[in-house]
C-alpha positions in Angstrom: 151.7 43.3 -61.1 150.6 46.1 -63.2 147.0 46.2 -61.8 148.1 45.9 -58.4 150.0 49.4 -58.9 147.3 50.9 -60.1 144.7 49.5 -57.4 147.6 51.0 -54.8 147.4 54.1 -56.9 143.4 54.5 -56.5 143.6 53.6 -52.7 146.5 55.9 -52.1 144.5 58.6 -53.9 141.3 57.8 -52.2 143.0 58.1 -49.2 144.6 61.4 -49.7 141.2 62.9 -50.6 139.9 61.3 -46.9 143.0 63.0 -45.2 142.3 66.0 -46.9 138.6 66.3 -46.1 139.7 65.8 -42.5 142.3 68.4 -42.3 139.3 70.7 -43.8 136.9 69.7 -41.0 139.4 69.6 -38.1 142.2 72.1 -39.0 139.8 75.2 -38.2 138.7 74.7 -35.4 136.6 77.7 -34.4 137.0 79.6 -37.7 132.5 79.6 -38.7 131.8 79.8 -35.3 133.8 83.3 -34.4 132.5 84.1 -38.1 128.7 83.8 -36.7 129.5 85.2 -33.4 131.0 88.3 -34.4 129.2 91.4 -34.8 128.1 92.8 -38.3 129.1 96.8 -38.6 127.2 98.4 -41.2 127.6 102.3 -39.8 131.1 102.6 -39.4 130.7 103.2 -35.9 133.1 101.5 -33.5 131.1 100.2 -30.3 132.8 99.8 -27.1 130.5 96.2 -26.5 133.2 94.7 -28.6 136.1 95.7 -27.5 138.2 92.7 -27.9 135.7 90.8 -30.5 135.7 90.1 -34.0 133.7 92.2 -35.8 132.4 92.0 -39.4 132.4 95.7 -40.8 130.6 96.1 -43.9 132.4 99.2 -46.3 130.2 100.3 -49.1 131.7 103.4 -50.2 135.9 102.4 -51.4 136.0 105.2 -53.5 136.4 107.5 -50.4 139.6 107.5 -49.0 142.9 109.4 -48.4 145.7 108.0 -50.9 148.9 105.4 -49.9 152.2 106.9 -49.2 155.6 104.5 -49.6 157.4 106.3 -47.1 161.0 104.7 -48.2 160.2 106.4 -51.9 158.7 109.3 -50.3 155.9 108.9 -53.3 151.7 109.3 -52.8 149.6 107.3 -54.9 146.0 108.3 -55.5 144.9 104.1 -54.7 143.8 103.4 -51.7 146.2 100.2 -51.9 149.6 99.6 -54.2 152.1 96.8 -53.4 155.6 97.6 -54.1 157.4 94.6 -56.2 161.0 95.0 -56.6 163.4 92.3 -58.0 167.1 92.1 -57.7 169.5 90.6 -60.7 170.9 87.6 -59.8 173.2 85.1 -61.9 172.0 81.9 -61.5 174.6 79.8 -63.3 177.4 81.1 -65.2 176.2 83.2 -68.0 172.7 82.9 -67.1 171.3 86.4 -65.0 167.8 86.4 -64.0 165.6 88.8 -62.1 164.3 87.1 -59.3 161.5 89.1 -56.7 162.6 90.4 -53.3 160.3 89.7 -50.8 158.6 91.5 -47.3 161.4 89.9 -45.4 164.6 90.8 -48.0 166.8 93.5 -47.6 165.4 96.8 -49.2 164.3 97.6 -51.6 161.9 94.5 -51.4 157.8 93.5 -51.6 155.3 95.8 -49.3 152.2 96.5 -49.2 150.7 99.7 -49.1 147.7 101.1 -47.4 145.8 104.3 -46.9 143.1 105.1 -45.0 139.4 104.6 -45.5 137.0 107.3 -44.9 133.7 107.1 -43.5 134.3 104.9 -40.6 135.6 105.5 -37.3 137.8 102.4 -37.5 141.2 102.3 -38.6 141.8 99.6 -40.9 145.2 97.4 -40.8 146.2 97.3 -44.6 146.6 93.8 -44.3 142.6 93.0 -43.9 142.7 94.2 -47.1 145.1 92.2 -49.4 142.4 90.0 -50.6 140.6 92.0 -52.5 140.6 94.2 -55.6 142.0 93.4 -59.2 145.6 94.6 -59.5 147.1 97.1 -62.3 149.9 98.3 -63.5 151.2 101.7 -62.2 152.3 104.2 -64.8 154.9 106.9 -64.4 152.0 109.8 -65.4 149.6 108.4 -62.3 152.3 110.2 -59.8 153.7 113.5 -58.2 155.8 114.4 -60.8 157.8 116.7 -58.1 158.0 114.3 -55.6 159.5 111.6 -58.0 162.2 114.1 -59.2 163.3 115.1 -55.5 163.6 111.9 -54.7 165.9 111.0 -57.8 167.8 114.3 -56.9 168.2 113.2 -53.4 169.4 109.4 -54.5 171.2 109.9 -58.0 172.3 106.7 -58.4 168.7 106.0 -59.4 166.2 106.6 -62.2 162.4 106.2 -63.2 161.3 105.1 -66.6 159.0 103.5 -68.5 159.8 99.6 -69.5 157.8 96.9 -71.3 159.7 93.7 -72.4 159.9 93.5 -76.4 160.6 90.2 -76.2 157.4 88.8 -74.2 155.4 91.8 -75.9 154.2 92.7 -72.4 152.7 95.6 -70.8 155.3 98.5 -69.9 154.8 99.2 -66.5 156.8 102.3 -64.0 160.1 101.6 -63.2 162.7 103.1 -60.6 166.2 101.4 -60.9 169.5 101.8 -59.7 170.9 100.4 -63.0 170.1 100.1 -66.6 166.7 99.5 -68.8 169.3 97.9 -71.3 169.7 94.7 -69.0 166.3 94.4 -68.2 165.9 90.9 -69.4 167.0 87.6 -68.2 169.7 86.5 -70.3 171.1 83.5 -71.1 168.1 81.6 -71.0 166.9 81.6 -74.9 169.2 83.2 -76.6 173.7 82.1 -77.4 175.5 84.2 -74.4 178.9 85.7 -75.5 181.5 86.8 -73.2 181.1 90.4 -74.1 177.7 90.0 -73.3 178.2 88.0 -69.7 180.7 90.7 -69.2 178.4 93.4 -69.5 175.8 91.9 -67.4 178.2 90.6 -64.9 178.7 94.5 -63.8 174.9 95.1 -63.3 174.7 91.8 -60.6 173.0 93.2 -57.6 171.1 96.1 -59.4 167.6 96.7 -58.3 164.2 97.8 -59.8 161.0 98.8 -58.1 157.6 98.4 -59.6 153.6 99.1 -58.3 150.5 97.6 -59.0 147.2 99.6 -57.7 144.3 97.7 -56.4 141.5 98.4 -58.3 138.2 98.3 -56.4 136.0 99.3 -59.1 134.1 95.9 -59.3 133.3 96.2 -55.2 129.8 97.4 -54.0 131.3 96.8 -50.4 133.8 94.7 -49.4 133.2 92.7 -45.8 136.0 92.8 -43.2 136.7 90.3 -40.6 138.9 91.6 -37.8 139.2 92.4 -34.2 138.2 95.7 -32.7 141.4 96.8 -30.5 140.0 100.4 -29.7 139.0 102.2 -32.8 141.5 99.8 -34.8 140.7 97.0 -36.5 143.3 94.0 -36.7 143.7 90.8 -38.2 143.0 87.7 -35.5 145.3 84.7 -36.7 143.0 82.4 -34.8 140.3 82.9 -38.0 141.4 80.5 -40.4 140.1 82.7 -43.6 140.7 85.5 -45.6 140.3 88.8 -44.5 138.0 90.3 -46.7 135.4 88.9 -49.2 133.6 91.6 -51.7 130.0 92.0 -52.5 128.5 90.4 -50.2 125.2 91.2 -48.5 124.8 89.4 -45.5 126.6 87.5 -42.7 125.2 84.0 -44.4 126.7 84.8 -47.7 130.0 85.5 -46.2 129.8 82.4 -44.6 129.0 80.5 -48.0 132.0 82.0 -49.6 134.2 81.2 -46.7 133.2 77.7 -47.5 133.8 77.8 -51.1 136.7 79.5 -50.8 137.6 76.2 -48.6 136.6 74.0 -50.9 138.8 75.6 -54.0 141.9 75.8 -51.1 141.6 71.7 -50.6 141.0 71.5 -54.3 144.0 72.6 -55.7 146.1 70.9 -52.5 144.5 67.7 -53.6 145.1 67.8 -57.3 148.9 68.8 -56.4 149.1 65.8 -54.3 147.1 63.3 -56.7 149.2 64.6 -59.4 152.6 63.6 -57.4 150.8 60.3 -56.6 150.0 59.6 -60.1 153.5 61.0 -61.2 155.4 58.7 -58.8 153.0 55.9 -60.0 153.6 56.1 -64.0 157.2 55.8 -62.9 156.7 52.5 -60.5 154.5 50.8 -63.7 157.3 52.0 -66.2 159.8 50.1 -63.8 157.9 47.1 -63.3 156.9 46.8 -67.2 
């Protein structure tokens, strides 16, 4: 009996891998094709020919650019990208409070991302061509406007800036604006004996909000290589090309192509190992039944 779970095992895994390979094959259709047909931009200039077309356009020079502005903080970074994260206490079970991230779709203050604008190219970019790429870092308080940070405090009092790194996890402080308290900055209730004094205290801050940004570094990019199409002189994201937006350093149209593949393959990789793992989960506990 045991075998024959495991031989169901095996097939059911083999199979998974078959359905998977499928899905790979079948589930874009189009996706190389537009890649190869569309047109490969290396002078920035936008051509009328493709109006309507996907176009590849080549950026070599990221270091050029006029800075992101988050209009709801009225702040200017000096990144050409930064996504806001904010996070919003939450108890999640009596005595237990957690910060859990807003997201894009939340109320505000929630998850954006930020774009300026690229120089040296007569396109205008839609930011989100560009969340692929670059490493992302920690904002600190000294990389912004000083005077803009305090007018907006002055204008909002009920909120304050400040520098916060969690003792506990030893991590790296990172820029914070809050409408509550550094104090209750860590989940509690999870590790440590709560205390009704304590629940009390952090029962009061429920609903608080903090704001953090991460820059995208682009130090590591020669160019970066854009897929989009040309809508006048902007460049937008087409949903019908099954990839992501941008891949860095990459010299031609065939290298693109390779890395759209291998960017494939890693996708169906970890969805396979998820899926073999809950077959194999499931199956330790059918052999533990029938031992």
């Amino acid at each position: 009996m045991k075998d024959r779970i495991i031989g169901g095992i095996m097939v059911a895994i083999g199979g998974f891998f078959v359905i998977v390979a499928i899905m790979a094959t079948v589930g874009r259709p189009g996706t190389e094709k537009k890649i190869k047909e569309a047109a490969w931009v290396t002078d920035g200039k936008v051509d009328p020919a493709n109006e309507g077309k996907n176009v590849i356009l080549v950026v070599k020079n990221l270091q050029d650019f006029e800075g992101s502005y988050d209009e709801d903080f009225g702040l200017h970074f000096p990144y050409l990208g930064v996504v806001r994260y904010a996070e919003r206490l939450e108890e999640v079970a009596y005595g237990k409070y957690k910060w859990n991230r807003q997201y894009e779709t939340d109320k505000f203050p929630n998850q954006k991302n930020i774009f300026g604008k690229l120089k040296g190219t007569d396109y205008e970019i839609s930011g989100d061509l560009l969340v692929s790429v670059g490493r992302l870092v920690n904002v600190h308080g000294n990389d912004l406007d000083g005077q803009e940070l305090k007018a907006y405090l002055k204008e909002n009092p009920s909120w304050q800036a400040e520098e916060w790194g969690s003792l506990r996890s030893n991590s790296e402080s990172r820029f914070y604006i809050t409408d509550t308290d550094t104090s209750f900055f860590e989940n509690y209730g999870e590790d440590e004996e709560t205390s009704a004094n304590g629940i009390k205290r952090y029962k009061q801050h429920v609903g608080g909000s903090r704001v953090y940004y991460k820059y995208r570094d682009f130090s590591d990019c020669k160019n970066v290589a854009i897929i989009g199409k040309q809508k006048g002189n902007k460049l937008v994201r087409d949903d019908s090309v099954d990839t992501i937006p941008a891949f860095e350093n990459v010299k031609s149209k065939e290298e693109l192509i390779k890395n759209d593949r291998l960017y494939l393959i890693g996708g169906i990789v970890v969805f396979a190992g998820l899926g073999c793992g809950s077959l194999i989960f499931f199956g330790i506990r059918k052999i533990k039944n029938a031992v």
